[in-house]
mmCIF file of the N, C-alpha and C atoms, coordinates in Angstrom:
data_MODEL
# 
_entry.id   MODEL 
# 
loop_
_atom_site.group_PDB 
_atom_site.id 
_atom_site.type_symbol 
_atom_site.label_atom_id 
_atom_site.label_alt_id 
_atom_site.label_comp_id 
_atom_site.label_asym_id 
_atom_site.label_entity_id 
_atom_site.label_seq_id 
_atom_site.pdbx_PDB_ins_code 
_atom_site.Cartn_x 
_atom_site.Cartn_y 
_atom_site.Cartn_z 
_atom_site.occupancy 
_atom_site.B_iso_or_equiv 
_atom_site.pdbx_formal_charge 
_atom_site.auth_seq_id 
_atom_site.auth_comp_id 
_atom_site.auth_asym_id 
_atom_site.auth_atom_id 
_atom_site.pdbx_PDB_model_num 
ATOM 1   N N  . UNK A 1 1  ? 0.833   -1.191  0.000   1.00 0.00 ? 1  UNK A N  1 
ATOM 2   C CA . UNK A 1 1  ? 0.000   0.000   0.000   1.00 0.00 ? 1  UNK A CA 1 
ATOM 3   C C  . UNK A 1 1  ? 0.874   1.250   0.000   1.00 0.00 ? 1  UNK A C  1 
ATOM 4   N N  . UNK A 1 2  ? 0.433   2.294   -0.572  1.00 0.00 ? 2  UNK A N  1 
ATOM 5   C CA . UNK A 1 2  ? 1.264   3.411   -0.376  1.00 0.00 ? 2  UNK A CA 1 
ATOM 6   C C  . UNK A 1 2  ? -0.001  4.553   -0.165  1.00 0.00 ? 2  UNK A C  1 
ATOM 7   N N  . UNK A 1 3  ? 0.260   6.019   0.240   1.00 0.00 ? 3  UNK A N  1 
ATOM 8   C CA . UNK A 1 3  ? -0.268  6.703   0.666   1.00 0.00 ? 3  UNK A CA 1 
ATOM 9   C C  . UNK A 1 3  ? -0.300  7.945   -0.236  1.00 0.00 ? 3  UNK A C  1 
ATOM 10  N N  . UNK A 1 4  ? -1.764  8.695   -0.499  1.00 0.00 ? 4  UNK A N  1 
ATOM 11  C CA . UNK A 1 4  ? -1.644  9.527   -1.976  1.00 0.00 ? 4  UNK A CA 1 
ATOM 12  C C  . UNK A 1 4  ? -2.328  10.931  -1.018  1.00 0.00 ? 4  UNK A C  1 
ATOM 13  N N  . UNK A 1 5  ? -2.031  11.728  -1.091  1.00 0.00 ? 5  UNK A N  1 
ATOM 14  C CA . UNK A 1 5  ? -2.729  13.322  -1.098  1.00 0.00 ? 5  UNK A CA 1 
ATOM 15  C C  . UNK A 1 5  ? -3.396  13.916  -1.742  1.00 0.00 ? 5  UNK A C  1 
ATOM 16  N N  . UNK A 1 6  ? -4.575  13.983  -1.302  1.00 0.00 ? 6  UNK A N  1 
ATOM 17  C CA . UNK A 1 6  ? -5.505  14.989  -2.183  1.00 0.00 ? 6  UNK A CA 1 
ATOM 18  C C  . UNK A 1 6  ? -4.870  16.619  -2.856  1.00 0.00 ? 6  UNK A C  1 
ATOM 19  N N  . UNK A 1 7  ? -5.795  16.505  -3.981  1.00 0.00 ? 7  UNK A N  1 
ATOM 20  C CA . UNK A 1 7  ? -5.536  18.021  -4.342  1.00 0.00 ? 7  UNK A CA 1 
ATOM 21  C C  . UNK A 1 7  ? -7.138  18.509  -4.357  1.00 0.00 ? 7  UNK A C  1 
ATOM 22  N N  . UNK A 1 8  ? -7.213  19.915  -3.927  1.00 0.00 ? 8  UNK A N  1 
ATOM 23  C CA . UNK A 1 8  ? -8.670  20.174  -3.641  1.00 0.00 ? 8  UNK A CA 1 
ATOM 24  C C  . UNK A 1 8  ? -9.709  19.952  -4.873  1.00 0.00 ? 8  UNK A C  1 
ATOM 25  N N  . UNK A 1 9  ? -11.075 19.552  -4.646  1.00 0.00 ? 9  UNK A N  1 
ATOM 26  C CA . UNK A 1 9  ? -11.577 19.300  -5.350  1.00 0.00 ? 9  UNK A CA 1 
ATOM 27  C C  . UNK A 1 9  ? -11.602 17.995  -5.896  1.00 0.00 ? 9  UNK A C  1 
ATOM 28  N N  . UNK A 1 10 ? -10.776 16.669  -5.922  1.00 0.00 ? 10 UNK A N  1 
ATOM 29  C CA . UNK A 1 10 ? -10.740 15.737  -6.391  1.00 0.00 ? 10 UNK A CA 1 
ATOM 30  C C  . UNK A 1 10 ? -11.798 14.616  -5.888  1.00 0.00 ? 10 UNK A C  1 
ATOM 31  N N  . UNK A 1 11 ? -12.366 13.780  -6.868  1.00 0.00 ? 11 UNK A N  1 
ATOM 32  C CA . UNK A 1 11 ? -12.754 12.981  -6.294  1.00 0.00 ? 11 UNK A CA 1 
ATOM 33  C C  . UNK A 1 11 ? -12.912 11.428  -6.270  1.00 0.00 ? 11 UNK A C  1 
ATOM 34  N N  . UNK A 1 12 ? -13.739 10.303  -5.828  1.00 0.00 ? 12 UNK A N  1 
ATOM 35  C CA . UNK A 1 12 ? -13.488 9.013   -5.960  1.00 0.00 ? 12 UNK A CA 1 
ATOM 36  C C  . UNK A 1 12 ? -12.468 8.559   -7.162  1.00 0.00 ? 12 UNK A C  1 
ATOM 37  N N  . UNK A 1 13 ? -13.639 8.930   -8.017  1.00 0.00 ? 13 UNK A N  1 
ATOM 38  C CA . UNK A 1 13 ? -13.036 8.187   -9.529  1.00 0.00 ? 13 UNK A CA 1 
ATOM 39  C C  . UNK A 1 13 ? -12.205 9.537   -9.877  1.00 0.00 ? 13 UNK A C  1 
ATOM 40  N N  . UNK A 1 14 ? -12.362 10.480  -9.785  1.00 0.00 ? 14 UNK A N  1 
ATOM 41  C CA . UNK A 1 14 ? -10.842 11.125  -10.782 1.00 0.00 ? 14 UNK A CA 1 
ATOM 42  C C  . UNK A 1 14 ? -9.554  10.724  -10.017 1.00 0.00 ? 14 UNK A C  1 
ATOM 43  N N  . UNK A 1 15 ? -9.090  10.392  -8.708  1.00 0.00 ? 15 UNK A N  1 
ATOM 44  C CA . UNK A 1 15 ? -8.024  10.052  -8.086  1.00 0.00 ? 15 UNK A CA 1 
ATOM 45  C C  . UNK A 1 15 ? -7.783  8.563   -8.832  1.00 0.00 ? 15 UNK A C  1 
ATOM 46  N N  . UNK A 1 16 ? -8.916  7.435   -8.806  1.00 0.00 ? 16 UNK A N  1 
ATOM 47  C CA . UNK A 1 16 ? -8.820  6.116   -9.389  1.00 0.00 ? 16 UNK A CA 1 
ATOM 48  C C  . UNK A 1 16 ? -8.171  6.471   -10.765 1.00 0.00 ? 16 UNK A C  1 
ATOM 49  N N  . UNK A 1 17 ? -8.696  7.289   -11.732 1.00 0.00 ? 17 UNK A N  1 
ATOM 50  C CA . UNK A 1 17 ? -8.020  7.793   -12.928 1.00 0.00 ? 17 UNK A CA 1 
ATOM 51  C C  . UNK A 1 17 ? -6.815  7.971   -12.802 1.00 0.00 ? 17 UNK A C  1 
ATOM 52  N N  . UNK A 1 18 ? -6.759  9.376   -12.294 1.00 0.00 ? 18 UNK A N  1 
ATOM 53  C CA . UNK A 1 18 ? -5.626  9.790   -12.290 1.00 0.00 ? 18 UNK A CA 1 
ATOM 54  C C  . UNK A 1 18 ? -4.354  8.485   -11.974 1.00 0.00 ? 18 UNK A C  1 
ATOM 55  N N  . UNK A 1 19 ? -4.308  7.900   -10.876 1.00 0.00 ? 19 UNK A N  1 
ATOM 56  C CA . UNK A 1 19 ? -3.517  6.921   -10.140 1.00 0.00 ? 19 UNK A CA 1 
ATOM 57  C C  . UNK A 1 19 ? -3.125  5.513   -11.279 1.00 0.00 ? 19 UNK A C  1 
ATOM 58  N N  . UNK A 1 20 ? -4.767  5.073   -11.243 1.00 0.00 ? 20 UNK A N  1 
ATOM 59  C CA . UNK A 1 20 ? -4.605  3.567   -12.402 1.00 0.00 ? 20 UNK A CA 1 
ATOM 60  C C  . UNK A 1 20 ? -5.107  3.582   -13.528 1.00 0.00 ? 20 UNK A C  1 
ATOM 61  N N  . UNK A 1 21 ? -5.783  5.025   -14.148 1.00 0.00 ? 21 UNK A N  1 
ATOM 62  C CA . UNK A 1 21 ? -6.232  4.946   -15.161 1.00 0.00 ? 21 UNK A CA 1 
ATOM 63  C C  . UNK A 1 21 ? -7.059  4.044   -15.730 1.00 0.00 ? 21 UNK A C  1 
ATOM 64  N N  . UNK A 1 22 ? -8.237  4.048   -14.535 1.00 0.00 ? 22 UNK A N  1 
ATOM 65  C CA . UNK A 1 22 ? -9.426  3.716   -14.850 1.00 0.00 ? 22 UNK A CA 1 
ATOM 66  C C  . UNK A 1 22 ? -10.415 3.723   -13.604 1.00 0.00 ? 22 UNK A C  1 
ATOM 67  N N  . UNK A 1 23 ? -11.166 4.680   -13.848 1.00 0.00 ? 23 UNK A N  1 
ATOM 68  C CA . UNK A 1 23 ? -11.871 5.706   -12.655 1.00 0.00 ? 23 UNK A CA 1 
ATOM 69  C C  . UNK A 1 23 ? -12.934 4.198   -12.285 1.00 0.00 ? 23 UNK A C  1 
ATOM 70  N N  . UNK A 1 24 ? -13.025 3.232   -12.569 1.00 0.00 ? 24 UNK A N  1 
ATOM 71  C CA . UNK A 1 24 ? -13.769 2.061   -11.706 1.00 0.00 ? 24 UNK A CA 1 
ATOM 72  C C  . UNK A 1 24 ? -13.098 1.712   -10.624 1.00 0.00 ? 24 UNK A C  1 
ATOM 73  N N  . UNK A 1 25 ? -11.728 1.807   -10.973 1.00 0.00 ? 25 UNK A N  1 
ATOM 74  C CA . UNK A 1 25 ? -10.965 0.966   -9.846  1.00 0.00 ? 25 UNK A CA 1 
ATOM 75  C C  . UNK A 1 25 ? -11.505 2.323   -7.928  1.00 0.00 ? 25 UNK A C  1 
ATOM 76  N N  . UNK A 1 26 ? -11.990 2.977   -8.322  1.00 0.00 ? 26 UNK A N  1 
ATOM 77  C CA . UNK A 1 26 ? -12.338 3.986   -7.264  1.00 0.00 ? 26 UNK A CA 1 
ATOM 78  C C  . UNK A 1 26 ? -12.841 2.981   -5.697  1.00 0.00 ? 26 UNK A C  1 
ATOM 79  N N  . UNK A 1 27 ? -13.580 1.987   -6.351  1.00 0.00 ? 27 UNK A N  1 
ATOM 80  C CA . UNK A 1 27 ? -14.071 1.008   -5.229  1.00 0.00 ? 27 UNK A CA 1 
ATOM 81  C C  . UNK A 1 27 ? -13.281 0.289   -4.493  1.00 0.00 ? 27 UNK A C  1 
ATOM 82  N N  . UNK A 1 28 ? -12.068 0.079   -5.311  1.00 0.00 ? 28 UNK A N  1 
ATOM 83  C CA . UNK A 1 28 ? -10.743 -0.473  -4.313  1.00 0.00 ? 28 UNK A CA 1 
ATOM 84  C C  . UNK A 1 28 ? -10.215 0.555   -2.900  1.00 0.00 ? 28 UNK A C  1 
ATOM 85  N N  . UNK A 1 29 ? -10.318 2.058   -3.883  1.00 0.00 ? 29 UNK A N  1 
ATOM 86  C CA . UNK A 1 29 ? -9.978  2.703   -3.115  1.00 0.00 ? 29 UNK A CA 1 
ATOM 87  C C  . UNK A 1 29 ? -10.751 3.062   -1.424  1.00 0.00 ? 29 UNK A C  1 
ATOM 88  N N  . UNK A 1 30 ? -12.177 3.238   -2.327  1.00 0.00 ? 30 UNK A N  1 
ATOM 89  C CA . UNK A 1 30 ? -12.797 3.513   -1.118  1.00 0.00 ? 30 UNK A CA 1 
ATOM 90  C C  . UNK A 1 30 ? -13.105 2.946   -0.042  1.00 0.00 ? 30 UNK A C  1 
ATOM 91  N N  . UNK A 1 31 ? -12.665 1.158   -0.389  1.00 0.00 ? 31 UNK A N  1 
ATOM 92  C CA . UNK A 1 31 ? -12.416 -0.212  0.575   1.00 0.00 ? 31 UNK A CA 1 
ATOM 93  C C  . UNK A 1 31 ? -11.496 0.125   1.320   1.00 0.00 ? 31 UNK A C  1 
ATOM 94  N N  . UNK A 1 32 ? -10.308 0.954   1.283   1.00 0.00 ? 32 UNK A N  1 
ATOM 95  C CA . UNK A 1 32 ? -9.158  1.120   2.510   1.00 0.00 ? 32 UNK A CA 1 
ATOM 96  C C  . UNK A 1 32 ? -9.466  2.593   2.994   1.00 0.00 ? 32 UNK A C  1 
ATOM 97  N N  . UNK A 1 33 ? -10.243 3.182   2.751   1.00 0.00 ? 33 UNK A N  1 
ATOM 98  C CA . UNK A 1 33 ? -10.206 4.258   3.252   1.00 0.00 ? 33 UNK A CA 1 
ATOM 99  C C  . UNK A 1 33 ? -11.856 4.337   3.484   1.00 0.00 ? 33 UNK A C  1 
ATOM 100 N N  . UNK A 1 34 ? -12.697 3.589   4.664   1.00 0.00 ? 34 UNK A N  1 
ATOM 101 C CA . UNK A 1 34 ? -13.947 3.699   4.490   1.00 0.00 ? 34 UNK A CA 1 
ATOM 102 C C  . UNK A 1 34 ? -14.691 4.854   5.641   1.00 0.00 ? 34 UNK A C  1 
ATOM 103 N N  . UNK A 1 35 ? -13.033 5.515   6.735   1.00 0.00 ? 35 UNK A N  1 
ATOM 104 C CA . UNK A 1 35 ? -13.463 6.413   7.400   1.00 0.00 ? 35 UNK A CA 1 
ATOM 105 C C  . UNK A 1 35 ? -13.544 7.916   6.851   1.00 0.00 ? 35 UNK A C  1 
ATOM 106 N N  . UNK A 1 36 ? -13.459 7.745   5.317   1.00 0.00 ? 36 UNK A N  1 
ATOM 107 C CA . UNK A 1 36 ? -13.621 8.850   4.344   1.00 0.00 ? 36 UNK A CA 1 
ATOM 108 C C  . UNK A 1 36 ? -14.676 9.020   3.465   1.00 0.00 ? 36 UNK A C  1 
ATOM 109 N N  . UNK A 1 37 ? -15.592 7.959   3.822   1.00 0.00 ? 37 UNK A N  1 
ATOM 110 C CA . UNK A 1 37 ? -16.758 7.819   2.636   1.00 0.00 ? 37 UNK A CA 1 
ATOM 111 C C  . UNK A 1 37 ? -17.649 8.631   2.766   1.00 0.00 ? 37 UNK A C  1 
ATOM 112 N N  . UNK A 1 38 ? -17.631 9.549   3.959   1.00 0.00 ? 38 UNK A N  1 
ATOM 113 C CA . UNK A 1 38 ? -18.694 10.683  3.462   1.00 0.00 ? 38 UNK A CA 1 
ATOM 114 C C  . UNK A 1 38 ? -18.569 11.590  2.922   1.00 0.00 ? 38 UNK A C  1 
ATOM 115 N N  . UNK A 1 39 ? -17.147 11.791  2.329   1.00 0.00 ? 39 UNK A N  1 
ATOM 116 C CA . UNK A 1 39 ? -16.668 12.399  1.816   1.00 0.00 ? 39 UNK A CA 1 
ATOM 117 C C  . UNK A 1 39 ? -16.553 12.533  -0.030  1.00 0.00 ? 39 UNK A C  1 
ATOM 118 N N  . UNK A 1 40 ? -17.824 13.235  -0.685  1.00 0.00 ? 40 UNK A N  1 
ATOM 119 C CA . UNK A 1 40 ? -17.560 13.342  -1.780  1.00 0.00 ? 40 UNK A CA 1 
ATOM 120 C C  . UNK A 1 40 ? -16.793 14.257  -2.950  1.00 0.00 ? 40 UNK A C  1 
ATOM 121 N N  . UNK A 1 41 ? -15.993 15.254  -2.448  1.00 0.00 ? 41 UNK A N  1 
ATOM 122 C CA . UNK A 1 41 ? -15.457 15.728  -3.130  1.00 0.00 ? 41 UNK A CA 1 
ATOM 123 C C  . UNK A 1 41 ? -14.550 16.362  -1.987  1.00 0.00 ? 41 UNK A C  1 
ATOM 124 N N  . UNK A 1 42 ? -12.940 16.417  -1.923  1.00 0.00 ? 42 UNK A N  1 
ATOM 125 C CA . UNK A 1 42 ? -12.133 16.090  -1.205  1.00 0.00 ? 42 UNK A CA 1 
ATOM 126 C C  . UNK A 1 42 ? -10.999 18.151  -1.314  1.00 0.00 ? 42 UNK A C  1 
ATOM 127 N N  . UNK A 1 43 ? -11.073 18.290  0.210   1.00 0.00 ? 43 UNK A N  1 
ATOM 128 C CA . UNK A 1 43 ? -10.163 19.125  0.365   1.00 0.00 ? 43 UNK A CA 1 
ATOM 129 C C  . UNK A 1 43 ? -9.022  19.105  -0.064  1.00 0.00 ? 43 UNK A C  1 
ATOM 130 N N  . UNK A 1 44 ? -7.707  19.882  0.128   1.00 0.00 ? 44 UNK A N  1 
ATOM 131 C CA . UNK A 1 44 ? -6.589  19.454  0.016   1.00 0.00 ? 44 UNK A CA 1 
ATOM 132 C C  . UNK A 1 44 ? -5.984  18.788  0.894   1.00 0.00 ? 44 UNK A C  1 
ATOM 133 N N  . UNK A 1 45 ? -5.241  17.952  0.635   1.00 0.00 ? 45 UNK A N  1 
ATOM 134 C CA . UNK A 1 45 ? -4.010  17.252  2.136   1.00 0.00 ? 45 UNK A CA 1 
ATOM 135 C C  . UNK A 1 45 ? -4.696  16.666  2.693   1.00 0.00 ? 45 UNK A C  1 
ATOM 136 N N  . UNK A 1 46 ? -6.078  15.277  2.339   1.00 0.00 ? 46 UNK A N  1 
ATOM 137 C CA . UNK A 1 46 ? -6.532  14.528  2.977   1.00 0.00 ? 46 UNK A CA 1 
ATOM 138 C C  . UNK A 1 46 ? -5.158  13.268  2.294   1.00 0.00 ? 46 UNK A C  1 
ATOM 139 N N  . UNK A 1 47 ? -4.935  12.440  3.831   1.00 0.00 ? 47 UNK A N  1 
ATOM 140 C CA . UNK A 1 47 ? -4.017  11.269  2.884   1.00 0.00 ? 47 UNK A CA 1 
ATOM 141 C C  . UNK A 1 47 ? -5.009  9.701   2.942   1.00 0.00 ? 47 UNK A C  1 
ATOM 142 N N  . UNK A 1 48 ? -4.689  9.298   1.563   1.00 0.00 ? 48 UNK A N  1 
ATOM 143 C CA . UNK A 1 48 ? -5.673  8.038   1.358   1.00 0.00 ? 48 UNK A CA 1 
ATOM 144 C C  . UNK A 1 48 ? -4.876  6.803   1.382   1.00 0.00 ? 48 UNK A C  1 
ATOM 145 N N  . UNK A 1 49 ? -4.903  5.679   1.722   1.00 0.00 ? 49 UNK A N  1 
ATOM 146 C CA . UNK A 1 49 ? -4.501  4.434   1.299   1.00 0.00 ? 49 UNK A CA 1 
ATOM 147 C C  . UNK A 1 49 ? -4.749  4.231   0.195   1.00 0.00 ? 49 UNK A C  1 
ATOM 148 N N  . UNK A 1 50 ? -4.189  3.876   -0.620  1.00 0.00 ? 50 UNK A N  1 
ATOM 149 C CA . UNK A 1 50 ? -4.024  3.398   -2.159  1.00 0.00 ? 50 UNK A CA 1 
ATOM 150 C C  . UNK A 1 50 ? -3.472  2.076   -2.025  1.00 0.00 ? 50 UNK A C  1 
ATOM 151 N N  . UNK A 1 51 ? -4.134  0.930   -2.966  1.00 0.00 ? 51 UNK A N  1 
ATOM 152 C CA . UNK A 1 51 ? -3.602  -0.477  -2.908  1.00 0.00 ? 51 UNK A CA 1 
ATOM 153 C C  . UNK A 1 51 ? -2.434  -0.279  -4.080  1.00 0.00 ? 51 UNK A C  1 
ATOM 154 N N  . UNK A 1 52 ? -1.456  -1.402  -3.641  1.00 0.00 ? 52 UNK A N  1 
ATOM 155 C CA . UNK A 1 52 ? -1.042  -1.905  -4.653  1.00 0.00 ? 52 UNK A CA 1 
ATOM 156 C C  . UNK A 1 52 ? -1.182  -2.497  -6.120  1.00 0.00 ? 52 UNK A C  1 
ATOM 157 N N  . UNK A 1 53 ? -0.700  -1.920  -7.411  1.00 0.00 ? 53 UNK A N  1 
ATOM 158 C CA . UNK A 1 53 ? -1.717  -2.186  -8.750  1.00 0.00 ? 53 UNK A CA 1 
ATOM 159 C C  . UNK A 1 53 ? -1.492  -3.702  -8.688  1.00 0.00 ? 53 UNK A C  1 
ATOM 160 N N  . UNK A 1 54 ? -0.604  -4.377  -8.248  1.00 0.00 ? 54 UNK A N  1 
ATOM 161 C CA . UNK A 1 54 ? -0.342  -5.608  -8.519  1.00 0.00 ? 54 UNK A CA 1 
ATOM 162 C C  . UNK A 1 54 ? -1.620  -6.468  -7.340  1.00 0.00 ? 54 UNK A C  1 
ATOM 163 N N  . UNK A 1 55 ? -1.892  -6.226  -6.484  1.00 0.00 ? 55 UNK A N  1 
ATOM 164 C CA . UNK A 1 55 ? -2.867  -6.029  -5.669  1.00 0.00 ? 55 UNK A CA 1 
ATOM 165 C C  . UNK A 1 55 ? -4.710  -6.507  -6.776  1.00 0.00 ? 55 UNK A C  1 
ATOM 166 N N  . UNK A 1 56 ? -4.608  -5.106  -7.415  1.00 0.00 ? 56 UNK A N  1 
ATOM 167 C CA . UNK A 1 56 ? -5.832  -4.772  -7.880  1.00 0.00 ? 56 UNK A CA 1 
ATOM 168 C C  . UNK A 1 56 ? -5.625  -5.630  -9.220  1.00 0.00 ? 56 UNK A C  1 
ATOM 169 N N  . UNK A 1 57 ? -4.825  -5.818  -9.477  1.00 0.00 ? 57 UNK A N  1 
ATOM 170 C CA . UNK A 1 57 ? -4.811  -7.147  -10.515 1.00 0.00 ? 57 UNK A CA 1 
ATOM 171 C C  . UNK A 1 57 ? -4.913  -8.160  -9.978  1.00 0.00 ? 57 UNK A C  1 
ATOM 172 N N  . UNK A 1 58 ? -4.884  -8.469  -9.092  1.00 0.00 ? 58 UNK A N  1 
ATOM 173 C CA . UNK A 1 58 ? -5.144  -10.100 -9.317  1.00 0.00 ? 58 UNK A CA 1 
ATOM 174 C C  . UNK A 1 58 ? -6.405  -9.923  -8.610  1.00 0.00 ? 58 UNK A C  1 
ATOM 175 N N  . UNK A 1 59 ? -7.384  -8.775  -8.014  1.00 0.00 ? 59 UNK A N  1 
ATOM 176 C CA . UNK A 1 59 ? -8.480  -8.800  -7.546  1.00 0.00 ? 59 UNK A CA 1 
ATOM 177 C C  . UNK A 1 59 ? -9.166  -8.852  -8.625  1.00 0.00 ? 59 UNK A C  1 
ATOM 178 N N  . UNK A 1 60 ? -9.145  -7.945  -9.787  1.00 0.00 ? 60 UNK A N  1 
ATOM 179 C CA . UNK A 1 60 ? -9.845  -8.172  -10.735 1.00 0.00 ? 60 UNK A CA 1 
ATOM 180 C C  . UNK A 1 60 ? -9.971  -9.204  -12.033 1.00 0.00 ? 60 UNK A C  1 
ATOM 181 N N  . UNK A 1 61 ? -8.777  -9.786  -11.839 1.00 0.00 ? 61 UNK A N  1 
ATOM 182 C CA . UNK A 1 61 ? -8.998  -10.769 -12.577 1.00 0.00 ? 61 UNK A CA 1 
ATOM 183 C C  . UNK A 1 61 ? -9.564  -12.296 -12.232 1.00 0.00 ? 61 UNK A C  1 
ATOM 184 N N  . UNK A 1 62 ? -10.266 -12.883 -12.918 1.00 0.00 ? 62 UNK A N  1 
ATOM 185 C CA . UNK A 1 62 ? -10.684 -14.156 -11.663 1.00 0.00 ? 62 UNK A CA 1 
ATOM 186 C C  . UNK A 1 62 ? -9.517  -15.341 -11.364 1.00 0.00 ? 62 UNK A C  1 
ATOM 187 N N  . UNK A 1 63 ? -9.703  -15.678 -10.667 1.00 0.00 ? 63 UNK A N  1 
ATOM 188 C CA . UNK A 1 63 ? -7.781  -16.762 -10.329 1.00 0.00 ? 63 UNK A CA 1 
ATOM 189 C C  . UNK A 1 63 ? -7.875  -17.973 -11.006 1.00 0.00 ? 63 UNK A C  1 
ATOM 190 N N  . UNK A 1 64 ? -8.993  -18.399 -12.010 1.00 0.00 ? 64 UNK A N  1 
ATOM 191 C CA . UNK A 1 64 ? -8.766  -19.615 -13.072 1.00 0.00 ? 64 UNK A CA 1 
ATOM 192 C C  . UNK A 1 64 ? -7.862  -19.040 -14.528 1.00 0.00 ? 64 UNK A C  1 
ATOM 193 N N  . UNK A 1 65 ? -7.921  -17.875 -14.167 1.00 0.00 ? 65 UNK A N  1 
ATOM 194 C CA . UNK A 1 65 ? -6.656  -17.517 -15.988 1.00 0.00 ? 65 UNK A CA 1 
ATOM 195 C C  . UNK A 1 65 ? -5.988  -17.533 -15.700 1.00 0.00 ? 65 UNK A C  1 
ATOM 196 N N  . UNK A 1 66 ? -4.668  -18.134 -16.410 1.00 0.00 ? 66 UNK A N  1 
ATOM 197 C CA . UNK A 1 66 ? -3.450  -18.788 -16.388 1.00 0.00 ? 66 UNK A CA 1 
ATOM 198 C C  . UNK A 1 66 ? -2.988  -17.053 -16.175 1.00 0.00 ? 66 UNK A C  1 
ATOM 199 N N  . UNK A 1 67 ? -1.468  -17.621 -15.697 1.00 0.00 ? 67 UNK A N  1 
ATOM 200 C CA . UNK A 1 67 ? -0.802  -16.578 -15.164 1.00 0.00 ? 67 UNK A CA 1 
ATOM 201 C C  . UNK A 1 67 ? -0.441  -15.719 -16.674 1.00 0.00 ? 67 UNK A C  1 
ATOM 202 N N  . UNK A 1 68 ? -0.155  -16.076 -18.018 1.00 0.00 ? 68 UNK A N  1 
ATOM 203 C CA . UNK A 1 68 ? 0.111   -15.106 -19.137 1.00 0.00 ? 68 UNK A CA 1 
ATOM 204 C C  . UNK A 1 68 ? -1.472  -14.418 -19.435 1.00 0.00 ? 68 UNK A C  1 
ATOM 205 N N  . UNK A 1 69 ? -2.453  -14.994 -18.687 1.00 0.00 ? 69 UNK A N  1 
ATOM 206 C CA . UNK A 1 69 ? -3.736  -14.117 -19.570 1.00 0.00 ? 69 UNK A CA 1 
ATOM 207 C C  . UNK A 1 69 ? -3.664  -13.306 -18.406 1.00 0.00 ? 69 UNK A C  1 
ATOM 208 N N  . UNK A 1 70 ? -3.443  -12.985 -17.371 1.00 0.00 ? 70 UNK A N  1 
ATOM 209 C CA . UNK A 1 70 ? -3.641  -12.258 -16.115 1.00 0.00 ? 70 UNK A CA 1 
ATOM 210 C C  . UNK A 1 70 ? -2.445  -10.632 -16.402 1.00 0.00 ? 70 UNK A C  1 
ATOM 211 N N  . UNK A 1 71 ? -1.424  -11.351 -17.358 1.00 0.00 ? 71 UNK A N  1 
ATOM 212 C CA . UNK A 1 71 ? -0.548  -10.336 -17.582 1.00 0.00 ? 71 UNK A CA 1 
ATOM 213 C C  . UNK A 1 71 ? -1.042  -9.448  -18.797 1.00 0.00 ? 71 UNK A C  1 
ATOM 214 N N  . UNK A 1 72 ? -1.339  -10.176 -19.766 1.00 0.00 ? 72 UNK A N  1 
ATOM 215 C CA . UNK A 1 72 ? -2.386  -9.756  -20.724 1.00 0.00 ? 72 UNK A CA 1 
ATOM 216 C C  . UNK A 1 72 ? -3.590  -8.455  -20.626 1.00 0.00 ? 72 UNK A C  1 
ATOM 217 N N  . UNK A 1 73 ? -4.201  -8.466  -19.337 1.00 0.00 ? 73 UNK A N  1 
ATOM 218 C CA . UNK A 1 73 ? -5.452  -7.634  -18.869 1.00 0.00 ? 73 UNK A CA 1 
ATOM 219 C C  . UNK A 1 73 ? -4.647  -6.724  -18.365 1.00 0.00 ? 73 UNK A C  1 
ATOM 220 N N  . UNK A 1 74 ? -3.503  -6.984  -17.673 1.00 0.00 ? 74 UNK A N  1 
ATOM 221 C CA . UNK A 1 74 ? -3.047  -6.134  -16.845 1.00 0.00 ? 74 UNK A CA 1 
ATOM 222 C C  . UNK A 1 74 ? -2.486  -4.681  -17.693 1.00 0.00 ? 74 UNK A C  1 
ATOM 223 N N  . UNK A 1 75 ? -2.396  -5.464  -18.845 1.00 0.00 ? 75 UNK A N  1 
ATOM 224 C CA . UNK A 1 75 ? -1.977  -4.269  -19.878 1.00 0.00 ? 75 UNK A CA 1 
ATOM 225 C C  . UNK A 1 75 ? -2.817  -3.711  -20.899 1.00 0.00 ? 75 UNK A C  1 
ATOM 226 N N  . UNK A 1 76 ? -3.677  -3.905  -20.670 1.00 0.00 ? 76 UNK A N  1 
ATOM 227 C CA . UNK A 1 76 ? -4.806  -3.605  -21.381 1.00 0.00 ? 76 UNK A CA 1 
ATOM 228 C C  . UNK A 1 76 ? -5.790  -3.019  -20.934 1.00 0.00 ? 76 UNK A C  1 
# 
């Protein structure tokens, strides 16, 4: 896990964007940080838990694809 800082105004999915470039992954985010969820659009200098992408890959992929199709999505 590593730890990300808001810039004012940001929110769920534009941080998911911004970070993994793809504003779905926002639900990962908001899973480690759920004492922030009432929070919809974010001051400056709030700090968030952010998962690991290697993390959010193998969450999203299901664990019957062989390990080259898992690398496959991951780049795509």
């Amino acid at each position: 896990m590593r730890v990300y800082t808001t810039i004012q105004g940001q929110t769920w999915d534009q941080i998911a964007y911004e970070v993994y470039g793809n504003e779905y992954m926002c639900d990962k985010i908001m899973d480690l940080n759920r004492d922030k969820l009432d929070t919809f659009i974010f001051p400056a200098g709030v700090k968030l838990m952010l998962p690991d992408e290697e993390n959010i890959i193998r969450q999203s992929v299901p664990s019957d694809y062989p390990t080259w199709r898992t690398m496959l999505n991951a780049k795509g």
